[in-house]
N, C-alpha and C positions, 0 to 999 in steps of 0.2 A: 534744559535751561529754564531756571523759573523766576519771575520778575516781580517785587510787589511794589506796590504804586507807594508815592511818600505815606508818612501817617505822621500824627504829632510826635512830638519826640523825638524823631531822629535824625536831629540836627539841620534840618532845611528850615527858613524865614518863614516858621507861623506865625500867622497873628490873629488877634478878632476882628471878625467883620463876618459878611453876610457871604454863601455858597451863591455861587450866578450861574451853578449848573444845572442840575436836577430840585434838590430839595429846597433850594432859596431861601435855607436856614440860616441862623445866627449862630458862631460859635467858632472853632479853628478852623481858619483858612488859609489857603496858600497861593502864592500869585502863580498864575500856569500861564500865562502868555497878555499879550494883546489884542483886543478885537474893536474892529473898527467898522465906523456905520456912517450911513451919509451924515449925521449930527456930528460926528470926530471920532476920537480913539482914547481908548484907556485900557487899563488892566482889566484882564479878570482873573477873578477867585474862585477857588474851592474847598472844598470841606474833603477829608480824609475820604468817607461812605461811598461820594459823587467819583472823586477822583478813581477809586476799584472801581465803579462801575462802570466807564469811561475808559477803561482798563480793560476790563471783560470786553465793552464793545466792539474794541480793537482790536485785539486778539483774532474775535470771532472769524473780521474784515480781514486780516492776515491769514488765516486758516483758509476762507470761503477762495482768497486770491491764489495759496498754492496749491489747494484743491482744482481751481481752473487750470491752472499752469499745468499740473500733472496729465489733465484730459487732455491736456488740448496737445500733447506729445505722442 
């Protein structure tokens, strides 16, 4: 089964504004959640690039978790 992260165009709420993941670029972004800090809470965005990478990193974290599971049997 294989998953790819949103990207512009296909049909999910882009907009402009700035990546508040990795690249802290300007350009299409997409609201991916809320994050909250001792000052309050608000959205954050990202850009297509950050979001696959974000993607890859999680994956990895999935992979490394059934990997333990399988040992640990």
């Amino acid at each position: 089964m294989s998953w790819l992260p949103p990207y512009p165009g296909d049909g999910h709420a882009w907009m402009d504004g700035e990546c508040m993941l990795y690249c802290r670029m300007a350009g299409r972004v997409l609201a991916v959640g809320f994050v909250k800090t001792p000052a309050g809470e608000g959205r954050m965005y990202a850009c297509g690039e950050c979001l696959h990478e974000l993607a890859c990193l999680a994956m990895k974290e999935i992979q490394a978790q059934d990997w333990a599971d399988l040992a640990a049997r």
